[in-house]
C-alpha positions as CSV (number, residue, x, y, z in Angstrom):
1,X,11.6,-8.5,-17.4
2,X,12.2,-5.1,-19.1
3,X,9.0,-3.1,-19.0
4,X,8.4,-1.2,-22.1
5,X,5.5,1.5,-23.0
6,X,2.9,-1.7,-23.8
7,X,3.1,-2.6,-20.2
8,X,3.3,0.5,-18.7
9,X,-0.3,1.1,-21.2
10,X,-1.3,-1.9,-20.2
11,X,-1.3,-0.8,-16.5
12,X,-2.3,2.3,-16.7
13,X,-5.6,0.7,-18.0
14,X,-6.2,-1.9,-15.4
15,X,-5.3,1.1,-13.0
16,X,-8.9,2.8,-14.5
17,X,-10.6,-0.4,-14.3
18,X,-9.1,-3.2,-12.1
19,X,-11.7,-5.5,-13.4
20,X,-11.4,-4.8,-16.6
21,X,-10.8,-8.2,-19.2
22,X,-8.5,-8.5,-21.6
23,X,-10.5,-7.3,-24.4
24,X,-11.5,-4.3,-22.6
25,X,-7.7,-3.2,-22.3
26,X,-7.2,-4.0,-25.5
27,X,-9.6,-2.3,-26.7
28,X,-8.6,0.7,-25.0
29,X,-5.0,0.5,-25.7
30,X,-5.2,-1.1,-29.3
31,X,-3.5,-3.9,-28.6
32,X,-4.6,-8.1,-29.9
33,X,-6.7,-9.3,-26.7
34,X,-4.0,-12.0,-26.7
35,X,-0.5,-9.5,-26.7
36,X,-2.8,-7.9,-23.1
37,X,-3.0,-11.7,-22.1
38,X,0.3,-12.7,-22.9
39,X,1.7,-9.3,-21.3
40,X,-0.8,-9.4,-18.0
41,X,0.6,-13.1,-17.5
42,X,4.1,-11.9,-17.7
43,X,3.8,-8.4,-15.4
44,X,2.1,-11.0,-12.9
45,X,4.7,-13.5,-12.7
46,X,7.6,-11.1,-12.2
47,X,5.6,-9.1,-9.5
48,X,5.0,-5.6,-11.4
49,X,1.6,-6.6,-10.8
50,X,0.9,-7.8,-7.3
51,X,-2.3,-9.0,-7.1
52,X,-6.3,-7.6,-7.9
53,X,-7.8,-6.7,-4.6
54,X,-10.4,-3.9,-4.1
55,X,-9.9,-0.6,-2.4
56,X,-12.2,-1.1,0.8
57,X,-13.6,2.1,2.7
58,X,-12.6,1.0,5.9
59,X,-14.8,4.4,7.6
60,X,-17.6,2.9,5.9
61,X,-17.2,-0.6,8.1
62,X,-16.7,0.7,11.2
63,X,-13.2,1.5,11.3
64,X,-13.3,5.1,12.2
65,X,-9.1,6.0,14.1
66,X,-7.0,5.9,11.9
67,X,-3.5,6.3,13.6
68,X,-0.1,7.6,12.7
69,X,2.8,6.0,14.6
70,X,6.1,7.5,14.5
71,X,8.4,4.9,15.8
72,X,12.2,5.3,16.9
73,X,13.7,1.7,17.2
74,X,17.0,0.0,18.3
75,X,19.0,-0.7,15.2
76,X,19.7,-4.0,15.9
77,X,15.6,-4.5,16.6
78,X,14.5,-3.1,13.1
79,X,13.4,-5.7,11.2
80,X,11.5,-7.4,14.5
81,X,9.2,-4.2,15.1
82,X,8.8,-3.6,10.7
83,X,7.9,-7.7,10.6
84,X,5.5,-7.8,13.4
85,X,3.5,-4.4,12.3
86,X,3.2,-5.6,8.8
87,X,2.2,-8.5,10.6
88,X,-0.4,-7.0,12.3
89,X,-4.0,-7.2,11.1
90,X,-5.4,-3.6,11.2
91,X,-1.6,-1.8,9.9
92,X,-2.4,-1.0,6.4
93,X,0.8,0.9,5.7
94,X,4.4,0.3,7.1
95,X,7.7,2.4,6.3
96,X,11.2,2.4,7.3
97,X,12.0,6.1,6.4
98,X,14.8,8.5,7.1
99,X,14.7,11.2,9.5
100,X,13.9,11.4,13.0
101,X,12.1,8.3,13.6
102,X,12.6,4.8,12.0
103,X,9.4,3.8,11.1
104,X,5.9,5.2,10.0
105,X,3.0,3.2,10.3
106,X,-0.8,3.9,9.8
107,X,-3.5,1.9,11.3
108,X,-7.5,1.7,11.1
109,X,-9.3,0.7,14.4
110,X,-12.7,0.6,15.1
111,X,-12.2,2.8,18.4
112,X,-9.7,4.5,20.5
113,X,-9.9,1.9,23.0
114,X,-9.0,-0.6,19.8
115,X,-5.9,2.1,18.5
116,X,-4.9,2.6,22.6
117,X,-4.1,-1.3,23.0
118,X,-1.9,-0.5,20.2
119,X,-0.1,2.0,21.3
120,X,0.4,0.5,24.7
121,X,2.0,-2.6,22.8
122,X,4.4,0.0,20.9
123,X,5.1,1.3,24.0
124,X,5.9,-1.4,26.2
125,X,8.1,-3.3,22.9
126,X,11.8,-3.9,24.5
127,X,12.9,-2.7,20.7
128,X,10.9,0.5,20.3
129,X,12.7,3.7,22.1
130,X,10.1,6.1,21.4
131,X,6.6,5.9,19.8
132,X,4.3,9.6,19.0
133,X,1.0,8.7,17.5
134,X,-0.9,11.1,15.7
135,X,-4.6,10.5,14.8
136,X,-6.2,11.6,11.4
137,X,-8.6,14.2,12.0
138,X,-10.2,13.7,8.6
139,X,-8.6,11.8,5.3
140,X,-8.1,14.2,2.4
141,X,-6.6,11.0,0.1
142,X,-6.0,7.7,0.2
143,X,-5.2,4.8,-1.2
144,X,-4.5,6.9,-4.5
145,X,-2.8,5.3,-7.2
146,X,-1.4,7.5,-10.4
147,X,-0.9,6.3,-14.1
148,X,2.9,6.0,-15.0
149,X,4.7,7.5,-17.4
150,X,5.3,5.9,-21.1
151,X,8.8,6.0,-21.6
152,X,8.5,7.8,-24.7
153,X,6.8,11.4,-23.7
154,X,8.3,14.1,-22.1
């Protein structure tokens, strides 16, 4: 599916209102309720849009660490260690980067006694060669998601 500017309106509207209905977004964008239907249908099916979820303050429920793990892994153990942190329940962001370590991840626990179970597993994995944690002292943003760019400005 080639995404065009309607979409990328589209989006940008449910991104200021993830609830909003089609006739909302259509009124906002001036689009027919049924073009935002027809087009919502279509971003869902090919994936643009992954799913509707809320954005949970995870401080807010108890989950106070949150943890930075910088992770150096044996190549050939890669997709192991990235498949069983995204697997993990309380990972809420995995990346295989570039640079000096192979893999980011950020975690929320409800203590350090929670987040140092953790990084004993990391630590004790036969594929992970090294593992530095750093814990957030305070979060500045997260969880931020930006409108896209139409197509057609500059």
């Amino acid at each position: 599916m080639a995404v065009d500017d309607t979409d990328r309106r589209i989006v940008n509207a449910l991104l200021s209102d993830g609830r909003a209905s089609a006739r909302e977004i259509a009124s906002e964008t001036g689009l027919a309720a049924t073009t935002v239907s027809k087009r919502l249908s279509d971003l869902e099916e090919t994936g643009v849009i992954e799913s509707y979820r809320p954005i949970v303050d995870y401080d807010a429920l108890g989950y106070d660490v949150t943890a930075v793990f910088h992770l150096s892994v044996d190549g050939n153990g890669l997709k192991a260690v990235v498949d069983r942190l995204r697997d993990h329940e309380r990972m809420v962001s995995v990346y295989e980067v570039t640079g000096s370590h192979d893999v980011v991840a950020v975690g929320k626990f409800k203590n350090t006694d929670e987040m140092n179970r953790k990084i004993k597993d990391l630590l004790t994995d036969p594929d992970v060669e090294a593992a530095n944690t750093s814990v957030v002292l305070d979060v500045v943003r997260e969880n931020s998601q930006f409108a896209v760019d139409l197509e057609t400005e500059d």
